[in-house]
Legacy VTK file of the C-alpha trace (Angstrom):
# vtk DataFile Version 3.0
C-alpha trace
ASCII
DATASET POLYDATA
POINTS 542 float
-30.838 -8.630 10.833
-28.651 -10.321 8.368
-25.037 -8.997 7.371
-25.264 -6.010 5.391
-21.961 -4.290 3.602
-21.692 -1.918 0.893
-17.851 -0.802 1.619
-16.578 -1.858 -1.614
-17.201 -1.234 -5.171
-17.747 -4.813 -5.808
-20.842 -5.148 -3.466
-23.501 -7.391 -4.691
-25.329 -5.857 -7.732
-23.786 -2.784 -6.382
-26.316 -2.646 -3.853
-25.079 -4.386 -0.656
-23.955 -7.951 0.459
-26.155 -9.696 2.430
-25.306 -13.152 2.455
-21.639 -13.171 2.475
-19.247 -10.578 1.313
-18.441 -10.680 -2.181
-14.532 -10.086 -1.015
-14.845 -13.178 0.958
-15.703 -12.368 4.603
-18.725 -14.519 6.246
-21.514 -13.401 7.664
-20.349 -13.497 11.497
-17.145 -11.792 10.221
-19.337 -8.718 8.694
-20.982 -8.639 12.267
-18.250 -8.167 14.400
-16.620 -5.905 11.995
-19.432 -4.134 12.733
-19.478 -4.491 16.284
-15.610 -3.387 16.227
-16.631 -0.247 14.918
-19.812 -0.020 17.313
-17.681 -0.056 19.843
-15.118 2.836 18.354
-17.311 4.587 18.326
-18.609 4.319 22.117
-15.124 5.487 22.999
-14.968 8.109 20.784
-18.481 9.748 22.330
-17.071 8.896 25.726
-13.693 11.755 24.409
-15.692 13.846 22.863
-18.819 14.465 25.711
-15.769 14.154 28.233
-13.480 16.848 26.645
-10.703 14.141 27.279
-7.110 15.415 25.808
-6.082 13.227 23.179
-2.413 13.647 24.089
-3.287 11.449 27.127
-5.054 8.355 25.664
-1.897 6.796 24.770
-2.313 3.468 23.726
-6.081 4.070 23.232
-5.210 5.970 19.815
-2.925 3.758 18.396
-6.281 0.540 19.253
-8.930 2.883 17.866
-6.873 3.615 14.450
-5.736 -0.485 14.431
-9.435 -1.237 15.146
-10.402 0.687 11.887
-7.607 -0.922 10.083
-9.056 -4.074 10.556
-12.246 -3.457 9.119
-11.515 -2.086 5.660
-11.970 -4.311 2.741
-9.894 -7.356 2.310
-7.639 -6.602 5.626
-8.493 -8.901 8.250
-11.103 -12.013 8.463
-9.886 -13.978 11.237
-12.951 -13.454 13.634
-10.584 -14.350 16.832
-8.428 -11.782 15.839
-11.412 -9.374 15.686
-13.357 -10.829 18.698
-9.897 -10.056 20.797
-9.670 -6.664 19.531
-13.374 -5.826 21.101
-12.854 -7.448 23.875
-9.689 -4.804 24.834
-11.533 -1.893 23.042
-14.529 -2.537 25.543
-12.103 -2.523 28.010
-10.412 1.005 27.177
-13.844 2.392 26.913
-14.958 1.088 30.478
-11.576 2.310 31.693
-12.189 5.634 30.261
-16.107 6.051 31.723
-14.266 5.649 35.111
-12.354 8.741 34.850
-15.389 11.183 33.414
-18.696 11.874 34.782
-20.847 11.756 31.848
-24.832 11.158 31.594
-27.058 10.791 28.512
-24.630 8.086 26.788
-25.034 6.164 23.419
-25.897 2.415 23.887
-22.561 2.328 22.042
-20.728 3.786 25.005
-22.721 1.769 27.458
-23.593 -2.119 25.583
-22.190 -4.823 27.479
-20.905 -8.537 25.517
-20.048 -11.341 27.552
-19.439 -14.065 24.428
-19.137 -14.285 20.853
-22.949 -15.078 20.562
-23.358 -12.097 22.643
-21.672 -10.193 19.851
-23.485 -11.570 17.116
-26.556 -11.082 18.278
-26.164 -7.727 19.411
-24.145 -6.779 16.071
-27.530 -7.234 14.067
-29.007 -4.893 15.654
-26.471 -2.033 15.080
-24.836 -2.271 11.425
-25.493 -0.448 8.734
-29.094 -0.598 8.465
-29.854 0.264 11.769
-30.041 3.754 10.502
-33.574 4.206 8.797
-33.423 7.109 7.044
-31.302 6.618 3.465
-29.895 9.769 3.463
-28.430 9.798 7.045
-27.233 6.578 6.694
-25.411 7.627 3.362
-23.867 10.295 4.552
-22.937 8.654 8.113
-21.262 5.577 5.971
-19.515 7.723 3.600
-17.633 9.330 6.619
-16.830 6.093 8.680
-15.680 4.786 4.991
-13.607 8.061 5.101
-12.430 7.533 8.676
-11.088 4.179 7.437
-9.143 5.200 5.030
-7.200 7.883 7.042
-6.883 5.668 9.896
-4.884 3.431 7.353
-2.533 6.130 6.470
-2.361 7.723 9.928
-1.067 3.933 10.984
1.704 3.764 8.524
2.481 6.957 9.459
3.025 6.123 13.151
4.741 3.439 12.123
7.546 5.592 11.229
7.270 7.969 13.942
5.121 10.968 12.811
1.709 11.559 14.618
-0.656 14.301 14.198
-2.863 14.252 17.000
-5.396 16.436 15.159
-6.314 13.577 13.146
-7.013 11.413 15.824
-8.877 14.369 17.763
-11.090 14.579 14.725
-11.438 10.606 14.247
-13.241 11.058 17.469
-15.119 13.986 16.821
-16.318 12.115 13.190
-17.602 9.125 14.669
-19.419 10.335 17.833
-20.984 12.392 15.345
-22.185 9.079 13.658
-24.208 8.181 16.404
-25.755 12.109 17.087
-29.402 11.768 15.831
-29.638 15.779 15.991
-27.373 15.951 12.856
-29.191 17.375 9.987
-27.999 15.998 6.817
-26.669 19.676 5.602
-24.708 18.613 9.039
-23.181 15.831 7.931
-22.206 16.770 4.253
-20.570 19.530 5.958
-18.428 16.442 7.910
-18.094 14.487 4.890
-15.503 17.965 3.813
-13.773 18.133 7.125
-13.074 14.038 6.325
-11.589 15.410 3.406
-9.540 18.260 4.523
-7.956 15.582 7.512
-7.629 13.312 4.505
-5.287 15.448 3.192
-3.232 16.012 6.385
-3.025 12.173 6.805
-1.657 11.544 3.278
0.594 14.797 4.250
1.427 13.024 7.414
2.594 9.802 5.734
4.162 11.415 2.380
6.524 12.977 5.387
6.973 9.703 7.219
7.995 7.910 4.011
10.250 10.661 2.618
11.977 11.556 5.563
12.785 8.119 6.284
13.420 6.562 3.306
14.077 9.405 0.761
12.115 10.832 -1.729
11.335 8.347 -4.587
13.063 8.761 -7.938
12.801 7.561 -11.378
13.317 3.606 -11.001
13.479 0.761 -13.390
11.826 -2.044 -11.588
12.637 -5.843 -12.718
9.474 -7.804 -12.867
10.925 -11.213 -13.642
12.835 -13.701 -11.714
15.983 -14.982 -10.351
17.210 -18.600 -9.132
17.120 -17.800 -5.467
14.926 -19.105 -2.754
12.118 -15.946 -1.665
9.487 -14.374 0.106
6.689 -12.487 -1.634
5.644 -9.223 -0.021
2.650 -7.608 -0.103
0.590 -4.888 1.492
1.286 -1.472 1.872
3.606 -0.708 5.212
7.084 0.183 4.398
8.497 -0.565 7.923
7.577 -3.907 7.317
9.486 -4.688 4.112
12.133 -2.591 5.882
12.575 -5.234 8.640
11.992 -7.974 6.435
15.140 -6.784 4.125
17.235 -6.496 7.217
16.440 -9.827 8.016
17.011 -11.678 4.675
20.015 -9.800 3.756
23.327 -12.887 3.327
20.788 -15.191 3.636
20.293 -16.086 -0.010
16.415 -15.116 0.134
15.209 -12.958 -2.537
12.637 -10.262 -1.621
9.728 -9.138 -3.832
7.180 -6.958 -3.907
3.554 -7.639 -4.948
0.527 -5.236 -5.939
0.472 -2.279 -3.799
4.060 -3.013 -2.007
6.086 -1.983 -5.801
6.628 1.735 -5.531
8.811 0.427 -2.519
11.445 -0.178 -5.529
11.681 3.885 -6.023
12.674 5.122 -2.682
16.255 5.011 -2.861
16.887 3.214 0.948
15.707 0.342 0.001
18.022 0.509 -3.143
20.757 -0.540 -1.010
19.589 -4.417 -0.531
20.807 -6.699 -3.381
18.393 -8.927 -2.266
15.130 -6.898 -2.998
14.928 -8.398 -6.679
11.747 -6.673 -7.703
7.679 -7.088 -8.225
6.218 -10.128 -9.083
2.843 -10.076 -10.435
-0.160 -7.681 -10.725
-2.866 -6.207 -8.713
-4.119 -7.602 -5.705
-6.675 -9.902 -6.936
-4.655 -11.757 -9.173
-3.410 -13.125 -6.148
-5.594 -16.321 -6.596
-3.087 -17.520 -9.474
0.166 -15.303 -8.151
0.822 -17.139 -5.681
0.505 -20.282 -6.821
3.076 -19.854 -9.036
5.148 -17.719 -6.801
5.597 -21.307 -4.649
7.021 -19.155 -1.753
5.738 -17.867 1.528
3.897 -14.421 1.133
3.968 -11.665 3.904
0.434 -9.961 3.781
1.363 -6.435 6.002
-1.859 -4.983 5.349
-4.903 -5.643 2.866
-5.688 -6.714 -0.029
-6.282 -10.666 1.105
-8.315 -12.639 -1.405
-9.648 -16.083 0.372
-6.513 -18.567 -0.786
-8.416 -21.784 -2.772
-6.181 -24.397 -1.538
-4.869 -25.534 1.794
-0.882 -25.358 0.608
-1.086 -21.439 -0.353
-2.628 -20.476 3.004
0.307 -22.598 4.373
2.607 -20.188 2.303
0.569 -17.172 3.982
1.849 -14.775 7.084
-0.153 -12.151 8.438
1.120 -8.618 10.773
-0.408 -5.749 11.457
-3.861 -5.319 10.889
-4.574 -8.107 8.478
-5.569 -11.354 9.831
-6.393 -14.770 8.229
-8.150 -17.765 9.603
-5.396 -20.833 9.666
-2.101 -18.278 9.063
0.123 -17.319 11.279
-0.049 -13.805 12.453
3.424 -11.821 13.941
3.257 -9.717 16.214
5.834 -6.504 16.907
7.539 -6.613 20.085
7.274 -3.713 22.783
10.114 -1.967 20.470
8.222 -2.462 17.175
10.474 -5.098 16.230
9.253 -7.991 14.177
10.867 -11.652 13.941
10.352 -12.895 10.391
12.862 -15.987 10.690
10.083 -18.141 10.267
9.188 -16.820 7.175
12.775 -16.901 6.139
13.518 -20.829 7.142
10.236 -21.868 5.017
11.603 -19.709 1.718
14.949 -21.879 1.995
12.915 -24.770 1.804
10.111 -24.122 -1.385
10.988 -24.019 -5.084
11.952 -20.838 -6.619
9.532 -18.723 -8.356
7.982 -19.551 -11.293
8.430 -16.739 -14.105
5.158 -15.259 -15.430
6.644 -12.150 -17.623
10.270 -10.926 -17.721
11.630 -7.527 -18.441
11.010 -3.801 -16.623
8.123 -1.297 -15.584
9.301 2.532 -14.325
8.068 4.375 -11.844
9.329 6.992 -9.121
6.820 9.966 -10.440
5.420 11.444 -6.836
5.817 14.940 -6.284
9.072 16.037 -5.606
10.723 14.290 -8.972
8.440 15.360 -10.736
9.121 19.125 -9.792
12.696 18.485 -10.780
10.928 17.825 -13.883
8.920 20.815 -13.611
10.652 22.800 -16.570
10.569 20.100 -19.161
6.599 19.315 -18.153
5.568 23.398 -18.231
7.639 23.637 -22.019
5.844 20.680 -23.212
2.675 22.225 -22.050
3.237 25.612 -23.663
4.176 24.354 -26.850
1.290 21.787 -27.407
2.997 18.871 -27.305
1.455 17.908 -23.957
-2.097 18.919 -24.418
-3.944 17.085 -21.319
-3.223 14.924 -18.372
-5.180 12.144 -16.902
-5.299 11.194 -13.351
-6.238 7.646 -13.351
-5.754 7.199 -9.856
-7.009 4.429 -7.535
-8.110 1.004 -7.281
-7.936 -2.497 -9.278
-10.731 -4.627 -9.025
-12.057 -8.059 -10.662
-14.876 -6.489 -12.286
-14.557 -7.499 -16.698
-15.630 -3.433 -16.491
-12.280 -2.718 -15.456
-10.942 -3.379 -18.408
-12.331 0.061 -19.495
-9.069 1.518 -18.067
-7.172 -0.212 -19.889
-8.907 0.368 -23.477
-8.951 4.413 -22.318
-4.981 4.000 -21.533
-4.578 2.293 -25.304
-6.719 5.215 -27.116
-5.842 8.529 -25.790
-3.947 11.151 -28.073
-0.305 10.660 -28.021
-0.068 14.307 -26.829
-1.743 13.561 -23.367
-0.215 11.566 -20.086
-1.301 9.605 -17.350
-0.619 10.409 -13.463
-1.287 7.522 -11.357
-0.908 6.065 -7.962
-2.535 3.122 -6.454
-3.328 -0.387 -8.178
-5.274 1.045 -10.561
-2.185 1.425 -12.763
-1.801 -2.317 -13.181
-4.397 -1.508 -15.723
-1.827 0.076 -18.108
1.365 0.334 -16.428
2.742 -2.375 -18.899
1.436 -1.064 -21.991
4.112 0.443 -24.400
2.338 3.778 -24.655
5.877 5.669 -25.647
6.987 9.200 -24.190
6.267 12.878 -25.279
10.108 14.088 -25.118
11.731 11.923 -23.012
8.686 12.103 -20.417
7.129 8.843 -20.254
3.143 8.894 -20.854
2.552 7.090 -17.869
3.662 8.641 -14.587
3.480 6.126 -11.323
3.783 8.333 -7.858
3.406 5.127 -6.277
0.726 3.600 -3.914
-3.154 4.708 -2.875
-2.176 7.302 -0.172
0.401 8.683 -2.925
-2.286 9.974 -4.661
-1.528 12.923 -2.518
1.548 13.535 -4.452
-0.956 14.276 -7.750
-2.985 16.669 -5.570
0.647 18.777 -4.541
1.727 18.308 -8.862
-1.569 19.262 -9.676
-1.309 22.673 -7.193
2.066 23.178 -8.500
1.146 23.839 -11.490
-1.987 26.103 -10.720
0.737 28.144 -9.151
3.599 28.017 -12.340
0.705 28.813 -14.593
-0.650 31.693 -12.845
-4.329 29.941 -12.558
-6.907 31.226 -10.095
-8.511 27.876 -10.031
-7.561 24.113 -9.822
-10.410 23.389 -12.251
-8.571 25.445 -15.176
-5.236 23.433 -15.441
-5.317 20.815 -18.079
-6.196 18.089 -15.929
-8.808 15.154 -16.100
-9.938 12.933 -13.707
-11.039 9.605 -14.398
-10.521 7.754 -11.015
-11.316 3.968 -10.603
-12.346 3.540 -7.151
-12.528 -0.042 -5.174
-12.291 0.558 -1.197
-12.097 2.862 1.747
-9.068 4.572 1.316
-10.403 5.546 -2.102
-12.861 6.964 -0.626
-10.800 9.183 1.485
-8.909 10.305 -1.535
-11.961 11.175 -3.483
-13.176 13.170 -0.347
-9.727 14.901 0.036
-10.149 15.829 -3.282
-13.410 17.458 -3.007
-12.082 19.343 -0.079
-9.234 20.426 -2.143
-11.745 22.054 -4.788
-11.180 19.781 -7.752
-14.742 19.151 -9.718
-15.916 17.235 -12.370
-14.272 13.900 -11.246
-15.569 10.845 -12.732
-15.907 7.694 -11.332
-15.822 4.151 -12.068
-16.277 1.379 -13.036
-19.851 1.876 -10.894
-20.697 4.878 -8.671
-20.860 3.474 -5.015
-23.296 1.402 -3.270
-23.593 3.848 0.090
-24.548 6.938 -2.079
-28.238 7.415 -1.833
-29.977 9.451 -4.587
-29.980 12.459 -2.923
-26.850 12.240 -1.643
-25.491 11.573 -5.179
-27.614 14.362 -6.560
-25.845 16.560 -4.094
-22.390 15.389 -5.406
-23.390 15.987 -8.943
-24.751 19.469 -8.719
-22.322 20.822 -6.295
-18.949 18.821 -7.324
-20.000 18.071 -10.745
-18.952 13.792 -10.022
-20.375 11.737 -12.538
-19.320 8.289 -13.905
-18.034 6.752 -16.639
-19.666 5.809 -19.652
-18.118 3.920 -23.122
-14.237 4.638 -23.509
-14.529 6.597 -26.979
-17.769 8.309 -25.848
-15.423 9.700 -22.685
-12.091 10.778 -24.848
-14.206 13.035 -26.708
-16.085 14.261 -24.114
-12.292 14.733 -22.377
-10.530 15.916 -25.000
-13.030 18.634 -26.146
LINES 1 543
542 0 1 2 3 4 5 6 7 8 9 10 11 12 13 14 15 16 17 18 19 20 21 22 23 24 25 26 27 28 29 30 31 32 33 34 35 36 37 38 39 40 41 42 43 44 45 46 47 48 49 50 51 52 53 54 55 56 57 58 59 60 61 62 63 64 65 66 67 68 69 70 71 72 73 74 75 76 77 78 79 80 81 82 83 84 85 86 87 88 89 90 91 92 93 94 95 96 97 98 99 100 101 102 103 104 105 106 107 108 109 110 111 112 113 114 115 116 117 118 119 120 121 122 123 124 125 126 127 128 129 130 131 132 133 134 135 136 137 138 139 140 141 142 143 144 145 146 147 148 149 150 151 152 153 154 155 156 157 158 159 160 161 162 163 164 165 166 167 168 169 170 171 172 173 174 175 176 177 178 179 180 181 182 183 184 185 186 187 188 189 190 191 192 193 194 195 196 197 198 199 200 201 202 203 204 205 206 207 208 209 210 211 212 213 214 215 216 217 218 219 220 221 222 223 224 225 226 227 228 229 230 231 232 233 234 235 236 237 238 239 240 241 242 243 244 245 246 247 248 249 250 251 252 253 254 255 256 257 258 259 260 261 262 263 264 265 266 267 268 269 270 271 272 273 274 275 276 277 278 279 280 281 282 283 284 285 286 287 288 289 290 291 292 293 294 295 296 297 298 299 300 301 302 303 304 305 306 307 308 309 310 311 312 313 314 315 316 317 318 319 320 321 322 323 324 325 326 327 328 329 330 331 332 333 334 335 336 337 338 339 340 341 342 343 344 345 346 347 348 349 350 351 352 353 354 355 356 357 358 359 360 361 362 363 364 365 366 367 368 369 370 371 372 373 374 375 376 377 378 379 380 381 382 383 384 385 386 387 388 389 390 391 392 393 394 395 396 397 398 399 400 401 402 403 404 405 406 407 408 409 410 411 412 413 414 415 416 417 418 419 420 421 422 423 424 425 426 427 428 429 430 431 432 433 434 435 436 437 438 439 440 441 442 443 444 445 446 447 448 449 450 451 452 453 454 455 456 457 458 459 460 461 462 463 464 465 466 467 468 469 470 471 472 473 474 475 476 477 478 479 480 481 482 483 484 485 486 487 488 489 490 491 492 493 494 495 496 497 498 499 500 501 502 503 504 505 506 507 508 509 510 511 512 513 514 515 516 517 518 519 520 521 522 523 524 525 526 527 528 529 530 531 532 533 534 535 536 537 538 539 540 541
């Protein structure tokens, strides 16, 4: 069996790669991606048939949540990296089957690999296809996908401290059911809502890690050209990382920017502090390709979005941590303390050209949850007297797709009376556009990155509750969501657990959902995609 991925929205003729992945990752890469997962979950049957207590597997959580981490779109394709990282998970889960008596186990709690063409050749015989019927393998998919997702915030979040061991009980519990052939598919849709619901508590989890650390983000003004100074480009999503990086360039005469998904660092007010963190260069993730050529600095990737550099001098530019992982960059690693040394990153800046300036003046963000509550009187009056008559969560994902630029176009053409919420790249779509204000509240509202989207969810409940509504689906609220990877996914399915219907979806429905499946989703959560921009605002605004 050849590689086979349909992870991402950009998945060959939105069907499945087969050849090599359309973000970039080679055929052996897919495979032990695949593999890596595999292998999760053998260790997560081996807790869950064992009755093991999670608050004793230590280090094991923190491999199993890095291990999914690696495999989402765009995060890591150095196949070292990833062959390492199966080689100790197969070692945890041996470890583990020494301590339990346990019969009846998986293959993937009992394979054994002793090189990398070991691993190949075993990986095509367990990806994605390995599951013959369409609908269980839909449905199983969708929930790794999930999985993925909150894995990436439950990370960050332990990052900074906070752990919830009842997402990691259930990671387990999801992915040994992945390999249970008794599962009906009824079964597993039920699944696919518990994904959601720990969705939810994983964004929670991580909204608290951020806030309580860093503050709760305010109304910013965020420079997006340049100064003279040497820098370092930052990109990625984990906060502790641009927090050690800003320690560590402070006096030093090294600017510090942000790129993509790393901006709505600007609005927490901690990082205000630095008056070296000069603001966000560029756009969303997969402008990249140009970016940082004309960034001319080194770039610090923390987590994904990695596009495959064209040229040997940007991938000399490029420094992976965390889970991401490039071929040919070098990779830092935390010490026992969590501490990271960046001072090679540093001594390179001092030595490349400034940046080059690609657009000058300010974007403003600092919408999620709690300022906008302190804006909660101003929002409800507008409301009640017309002169807000819809919003429009445009949450989500960028992508390279030309059909992207229906975002964009909607952005430009909706009534002057309605505003967008956003969070996640998605907003580099129309973040820039001059779209005014409806008395003094700007018409596009940024609560910052992917996993902020949680922060609509909490605005969107507030107001159910200041309006007196019975039902989530009666506020004045549309969703148009552009979706691209996994932790997408996990916000669409925290959403469905959270009861809001009629979501629609673009640019293209996913890959993994087979008919039924999506027939399923339609009748029961009313999800539907998107169709020509005016065709939608009247269908919207009716």
């Amino acid at each position: 069996m050849s590689m086979f991925c349909y992870q991402c929205q950009e998945t060959a003729g939105g069907k499945g790669c087969m050849v090599r992945g359309v973000c970039g990752k080679t055929e052996a890469t897919a495979k032990l991606q695949d593999l890596l997962i595999y292998s999760v979950k053998g260790i997560s049957e081996i807790v869950m048939k064992g009755k093991l207590d999670v608050n004793e597997l230590g280090d094991i959580n923190d491999e199993v949540i890095n291990s999914l981490f690696i495999t989402i779109t765009n995060a890591n394709f150095d196949d070292a990296a990833i062959i390492a990282q199966i080689q100790k998970v197969l070692g945890m889960r041996d470890a583990l089957k020494e301590k339990v008596s346990i019969g009846g186990l998986h293959d993937a709690a009992t394979f054994t690999v002793d090189s990398t063409e070991s691993m190949l050749t075993k990986a095509s015989s367990i990806g994605v296809l390995a599951t013959d019927n369409e609908d269980i393998r839909s449905l199983r998919e969708m929930i790794i996908y999930g999985v993925k997702g909150m894995a990436a915030y439950t990370e960050h979040a332990r990052n900074l401290g906070k752990v919830n061991l009842d997402i990691n009980t259930f990671i387990y519990q999801a992915l040994a059911a992945t390999l249970d052939d008794t599962l009906t598919a009824n079964d597993l849709v039920a699944l696919t809502l518990k994904t959601g619901e720990h969705g939810v508590k994983a964004m929670a989890l991580l909204d608290e890690a951020n806030t309580s650390k860093y503050g709760n983000p305010e109304i910013t003004q965020v420079n997006i050209g340049v100064r003279k100074n040497p820098a370092i480009l930052i990109s990625g999503h984990d906060l502790t990382d641009l927090e050690q990086l800003l320690e560590q360039t402070k006096d030093t005469g090294v600017d510090v920017y942000t790129h993509s998904e790393m901006l709505p660092a600007h609005y927490y007010p901690a990082f205000k502090k630095y008056n070296n963190f000069a603001g966000n260069y560029g756009n969303a993730w997969w402008k990249q390709i140009d970016e940082f050529v004309s960034f001319r600095g080194p770039i610090l990737f923390t987590t994904n979005c990695i596009v495959p550099p064209r040229s040997e001098e940007v991938r000399g530019r490029i420094f992976t941590t965390g889970s991401s992982g490039y071929p040919g960059c070098k990779h830092i690693v935390a010490d026992e303390n969590g501490k990271k040394d960046f001072s090679e990153i540093i001594a390179l800046a001092k030595t490349l050209p400034t940046p080059e300036e690609i657009e000058a003046g300010s974007i403003v963000g600092g919408f999620a949850h709690n300022q906008v509550f302190a804006l909660a009187d101003k929002v409800v009056d507008a409301v009640k007297s017309g002169a807000i008559k819809k919003f429009f969560v445009m949450a989500g994902c960028d992508g390279r797709m030309k059909s992207r630029e229906y975002y964009t176009e909607f952005a430009e053409k909706l009534p002057k009376d309605t505003v967008i919420l956003t969070a996640g790249c998605a907003k580099y779509r129309y973040n820039k556009l001059q779209l005014g204000d409806i008395g003094g509240i700007p018409r596009v509202l940024d609560a910052g990155q992917c996993n902020d989207s949680y922060s609509l969810a909490v605005i969107a409940m507030k107001l159910k509750e200041v309006f007196g509504l019975d039902d989530i689906n009666e506020l004045p609220i549309v969703y148009n969501i552009a979706w691209y990877e996994q932790k997408a996914v996990i916000v669409l399915l925290a959403l469905l657990y959270l009861g809001v219907k009629n979501i629609h979806l673009g640019p293209t429905l996913p890959g993994f959902l087979s008919p039924n499946v999506a027939k399923v989703l339609v009748e029961s959560f009313g999800i539907s995609g998107i169709g020509t921009v005016d065709e939608d605002i009247k269908l919207f605004m009716a």
